[in-house]
C-alpha positions as CSV (number, residue, x, y, z in Angstrom):
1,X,31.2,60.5,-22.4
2,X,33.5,57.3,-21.2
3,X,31.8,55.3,-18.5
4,X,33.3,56.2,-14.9
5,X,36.2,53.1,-13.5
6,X,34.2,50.6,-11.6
7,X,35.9,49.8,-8.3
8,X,36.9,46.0,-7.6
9,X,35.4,46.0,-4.0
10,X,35.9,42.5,-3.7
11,X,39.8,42.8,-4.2
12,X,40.2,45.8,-2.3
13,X,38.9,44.0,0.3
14,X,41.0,40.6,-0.2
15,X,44.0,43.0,-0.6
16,X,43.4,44.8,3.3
17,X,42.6,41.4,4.7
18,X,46.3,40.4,3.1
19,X,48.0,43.0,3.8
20,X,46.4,45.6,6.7
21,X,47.3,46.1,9.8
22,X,44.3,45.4,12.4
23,X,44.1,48.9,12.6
24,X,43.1,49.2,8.9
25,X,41.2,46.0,9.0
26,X,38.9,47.8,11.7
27,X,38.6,50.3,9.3
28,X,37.7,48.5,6.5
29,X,34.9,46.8,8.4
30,X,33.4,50.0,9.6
31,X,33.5,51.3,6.3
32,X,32.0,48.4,4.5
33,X,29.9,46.4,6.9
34,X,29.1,49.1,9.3
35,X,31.0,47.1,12.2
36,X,31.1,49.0,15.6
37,X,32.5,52.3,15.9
38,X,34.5,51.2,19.2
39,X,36.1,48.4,17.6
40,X,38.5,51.2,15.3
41,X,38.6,53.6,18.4
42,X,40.1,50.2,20.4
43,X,42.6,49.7,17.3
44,X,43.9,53.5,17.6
45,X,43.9,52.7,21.5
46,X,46.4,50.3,21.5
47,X,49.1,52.5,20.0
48,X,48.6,54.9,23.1
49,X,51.3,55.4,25.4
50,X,51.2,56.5,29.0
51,X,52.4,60.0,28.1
52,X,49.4,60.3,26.6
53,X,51.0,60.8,23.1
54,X,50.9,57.7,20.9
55,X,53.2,55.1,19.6
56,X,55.1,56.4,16.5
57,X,54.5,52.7,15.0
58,X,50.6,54.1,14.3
59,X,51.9,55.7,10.8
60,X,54.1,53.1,8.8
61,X,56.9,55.3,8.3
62,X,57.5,56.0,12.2
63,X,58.7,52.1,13.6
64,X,59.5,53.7,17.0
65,X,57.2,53.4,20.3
66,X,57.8,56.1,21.5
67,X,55.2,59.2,21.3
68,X,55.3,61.3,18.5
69,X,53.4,63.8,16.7
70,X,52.6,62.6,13.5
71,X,51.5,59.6,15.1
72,X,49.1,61.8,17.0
73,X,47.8,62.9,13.7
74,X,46.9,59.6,12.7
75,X,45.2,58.6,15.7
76,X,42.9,61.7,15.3
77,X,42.3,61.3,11.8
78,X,41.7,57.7,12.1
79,X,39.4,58.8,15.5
80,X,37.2,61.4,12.9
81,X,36.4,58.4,10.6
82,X,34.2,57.0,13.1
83,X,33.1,60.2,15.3
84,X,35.1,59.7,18.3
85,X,36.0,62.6,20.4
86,X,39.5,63.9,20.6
87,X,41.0,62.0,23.9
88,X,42.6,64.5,26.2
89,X,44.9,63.3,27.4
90,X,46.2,63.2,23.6
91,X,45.6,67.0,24.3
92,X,47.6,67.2,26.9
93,X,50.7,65.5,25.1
94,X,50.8,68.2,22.5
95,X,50.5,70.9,25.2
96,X,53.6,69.5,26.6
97,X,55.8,69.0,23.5
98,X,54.6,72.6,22.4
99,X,56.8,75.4,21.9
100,X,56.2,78.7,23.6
101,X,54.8,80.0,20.2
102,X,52.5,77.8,20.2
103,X,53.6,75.5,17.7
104,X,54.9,71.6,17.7
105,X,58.1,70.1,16.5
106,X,57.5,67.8,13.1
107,X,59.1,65.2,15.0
108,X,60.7,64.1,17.9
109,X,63.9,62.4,18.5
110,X,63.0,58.3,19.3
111,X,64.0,56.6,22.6
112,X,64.9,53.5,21.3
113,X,66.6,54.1,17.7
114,X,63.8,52.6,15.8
115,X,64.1,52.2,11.9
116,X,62.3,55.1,10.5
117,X,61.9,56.6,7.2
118,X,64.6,59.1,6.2
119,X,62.9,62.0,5.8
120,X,61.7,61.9,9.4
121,X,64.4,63.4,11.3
122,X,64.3,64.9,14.9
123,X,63.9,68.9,14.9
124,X,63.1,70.8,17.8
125,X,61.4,73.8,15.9
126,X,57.8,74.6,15.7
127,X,56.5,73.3,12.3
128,X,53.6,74.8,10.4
129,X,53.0,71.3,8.1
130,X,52.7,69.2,11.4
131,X,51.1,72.1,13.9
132,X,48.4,72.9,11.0
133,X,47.9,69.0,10.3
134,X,47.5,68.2,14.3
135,X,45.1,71.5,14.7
136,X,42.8,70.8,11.9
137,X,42.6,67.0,13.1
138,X,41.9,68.2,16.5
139,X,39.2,70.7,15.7
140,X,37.5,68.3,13.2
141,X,37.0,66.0,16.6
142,X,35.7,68.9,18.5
143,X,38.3,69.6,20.5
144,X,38.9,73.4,22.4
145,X,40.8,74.5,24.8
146,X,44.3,76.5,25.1
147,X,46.5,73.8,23.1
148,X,44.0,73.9,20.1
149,X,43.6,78.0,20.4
150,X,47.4,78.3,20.5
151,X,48.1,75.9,17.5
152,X,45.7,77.3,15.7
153,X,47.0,81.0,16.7
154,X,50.6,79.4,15.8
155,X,49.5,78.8,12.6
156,X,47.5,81.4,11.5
157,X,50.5,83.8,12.0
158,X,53.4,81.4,10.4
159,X,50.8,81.3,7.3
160,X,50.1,85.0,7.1
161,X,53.8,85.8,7.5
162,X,55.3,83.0,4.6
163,X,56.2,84.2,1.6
164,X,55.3,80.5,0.1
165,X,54.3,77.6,1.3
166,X,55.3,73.9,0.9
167,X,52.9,71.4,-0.9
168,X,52.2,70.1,2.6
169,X,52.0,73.3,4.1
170,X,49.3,74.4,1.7
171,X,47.8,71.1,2.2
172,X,47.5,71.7,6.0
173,X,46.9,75.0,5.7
174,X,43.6,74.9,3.5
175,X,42.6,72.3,6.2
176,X,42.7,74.4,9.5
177,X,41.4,77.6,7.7
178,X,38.3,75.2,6.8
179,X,38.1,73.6,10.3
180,X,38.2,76.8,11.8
181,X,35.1,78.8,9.3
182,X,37.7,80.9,7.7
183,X,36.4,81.2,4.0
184,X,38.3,84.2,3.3
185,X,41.8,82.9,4.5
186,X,40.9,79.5,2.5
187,X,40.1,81.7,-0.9
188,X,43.2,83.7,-0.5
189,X,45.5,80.5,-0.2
190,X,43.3,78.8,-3.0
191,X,44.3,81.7,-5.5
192,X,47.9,80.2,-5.2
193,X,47.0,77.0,-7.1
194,X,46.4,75.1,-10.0
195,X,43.1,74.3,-11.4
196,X,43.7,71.0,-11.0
197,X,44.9,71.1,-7.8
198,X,48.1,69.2,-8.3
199,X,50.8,70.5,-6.7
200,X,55.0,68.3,-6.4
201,X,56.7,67.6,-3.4
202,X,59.7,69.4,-3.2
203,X,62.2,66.8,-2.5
204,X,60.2,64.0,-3.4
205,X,59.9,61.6,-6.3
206,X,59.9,62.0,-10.1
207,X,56.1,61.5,-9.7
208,X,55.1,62.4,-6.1
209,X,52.2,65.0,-5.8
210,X,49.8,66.3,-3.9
211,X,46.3,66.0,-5.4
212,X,42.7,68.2,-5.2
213,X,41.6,65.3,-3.0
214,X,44.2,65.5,-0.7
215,X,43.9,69.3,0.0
216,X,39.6,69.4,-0.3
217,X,39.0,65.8,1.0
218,X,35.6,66.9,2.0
219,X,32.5,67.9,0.5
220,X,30.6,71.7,1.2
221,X,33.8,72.5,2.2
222,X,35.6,76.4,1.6
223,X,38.1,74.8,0.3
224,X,36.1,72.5,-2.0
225,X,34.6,75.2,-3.8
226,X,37.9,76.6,-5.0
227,X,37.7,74.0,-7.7
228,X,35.2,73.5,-10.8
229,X,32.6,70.4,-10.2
230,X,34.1,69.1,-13.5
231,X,37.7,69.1,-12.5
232,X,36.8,67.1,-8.9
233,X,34.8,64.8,-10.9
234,X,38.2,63.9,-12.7
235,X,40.0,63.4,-10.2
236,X,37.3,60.9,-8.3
237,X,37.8,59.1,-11.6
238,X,41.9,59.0,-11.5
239,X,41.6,57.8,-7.8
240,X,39.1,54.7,-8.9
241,X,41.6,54.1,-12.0
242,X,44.2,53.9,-9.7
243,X,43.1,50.5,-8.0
244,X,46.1,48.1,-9.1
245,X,45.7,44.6,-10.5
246,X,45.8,43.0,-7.1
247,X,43.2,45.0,-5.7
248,X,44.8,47.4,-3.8
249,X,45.8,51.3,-4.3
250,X,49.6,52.2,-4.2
251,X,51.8,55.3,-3.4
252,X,54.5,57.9,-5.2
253,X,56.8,58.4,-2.8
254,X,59.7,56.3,-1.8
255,X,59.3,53.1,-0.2
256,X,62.2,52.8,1.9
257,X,61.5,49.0,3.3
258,X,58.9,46.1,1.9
259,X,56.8,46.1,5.2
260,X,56.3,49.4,5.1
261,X,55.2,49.6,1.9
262,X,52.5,46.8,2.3
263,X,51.4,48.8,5.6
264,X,51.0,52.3,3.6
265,X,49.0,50.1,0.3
266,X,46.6,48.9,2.9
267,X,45.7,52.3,4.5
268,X,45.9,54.2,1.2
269,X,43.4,51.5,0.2
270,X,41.0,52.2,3.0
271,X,41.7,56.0,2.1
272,X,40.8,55.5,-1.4
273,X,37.3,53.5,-0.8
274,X,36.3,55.8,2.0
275,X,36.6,58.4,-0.4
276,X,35.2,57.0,-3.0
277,X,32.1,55.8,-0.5
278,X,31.9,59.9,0.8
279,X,31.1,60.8,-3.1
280,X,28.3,58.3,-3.9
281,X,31.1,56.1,-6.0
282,X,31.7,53.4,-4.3
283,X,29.7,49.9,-5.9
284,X,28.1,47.9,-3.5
285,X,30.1,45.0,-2.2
């Protein structure tokens, strides 16, 4: 049996402290040193806006300032790291920018004309991939109340009534279906995929995938148990092979402008030793 990849702590580190935004350098220090919980919760603060939504600029591929929804995903991802609770006045945002079916637009036309990659263009319609990603985020804080009960409503229908799903919708999918209990609705989406759990991008790169981590990031998860111990044990291995030469972990889909990229290294970075930490991989520093 081959040894598992050892993880260059050291370098990842270096590479964040190069490279990261505060925000991930927060995150880092959490992770690692166990530095205050408030100090990552004050980082996703300052993106906030007084809308109550939060500053686009919060997920590299989004430069504008103005509030949008995928930057509200970040924030409450970011948020669940460290235990927060789900600010409501976040809650209230996505109320506002929600359709009468209950469901949110993937993304919202910017004030001020900000750069932004190409793929994230304005549409007014509810989307399942960013309605299902927000939800899941949401309830994984805690959060009730009539947005989260109407999202999640939203989404439940769009899924039952799709003949297929994107990667990312199945991604986001598996995630609500878990954050709301339902095994059954998480085993009936899991017979759609591979073993391995890899699944392309439709309109992405040569090599861009979606990988058993990314749709069962968790642990004792329903959606965790739709794949063999062995096979998630593989993939913990590819994610610590993947740790480049210069210490940091890098992407598959197009990088559309050189800050960006060094912005989505850094957090994939933290993503990759957080998840490495939450399976009992992660050396000592």
């Amino acid at each position: 049996m081959s040894a598992e990849p050892v993880t260059d702590v050291a370098a990842a580190r270096r590479f964040v402290q190069l490279h990261g935004r505060l925000l991930d350098r927060r995150r880092l220090a959490h992770l690692l040193e166990g530095a205050p919980a408030a100090a990552v919760a004050a980082a996703v603060a300052a993106y906030a806006n007084p809308d109550g939504g939060y500053a686009g600029l919060v997920e590299p591929d989004v430069r504008t300032l103005s509030s949008q929804p995928i930057a509200v995903l970040t924030a409450f991802d970011v948020l669940g790291e460290v235990g927060a609770p789900a600010p409501v006045e976040a809650l209230a945002w996505l109320a506002a920018v929600s359709d009468d079916d209950g469901g949110i637009p993937f993304h919202l036309p910017a004030a001020d004309g900000a750069p932004q990659a190409p793929w994230m263009r304005p549409d007014p319609a509810s989307s399942l991939h960013m309605t299902a990603a927000v939800a899941a985020a949401a309830l994984r804080l805690g959060a009730t109340g009539a947005w989260v009960e109407a999202a999640s409503a939203y989404c439940r229908r769009a899924i039952d009534a799709a003949d297929r799903l994107s990667a990312h919708e199945t991604m986001y999918a598996l995630h609500l279906l878990d954050a709301v209990g339902d095994a059954p609705g998480v085993q009936a989406l899991g017979r759609r995929l591979p073993r391995d759990g890899r699944l392309a991008v439709e309109g992405g790169t040569e090599d861009e995938a979606l990988q058993l981590l990314d749709l069962a990031p968790r642990p004792g998860t329903a959606a965790r148990r739709l794949f063999d111990p062995e096979v998630v044990d593989e993939e913990l291995d590819r994610l610590a092979a993947g740790q480049r030469r210069d210490g940091g972990w890098d992407f598959t889909w197009r990088a559309w402008a050189p800050a960006v990229a060094f912005e989505w290294r850094a957090r994939l970075t933290v993503d990759a030793l957080a998840a490495l930490a939450r399976h009992g991989r992660l050396p000592a520093a």
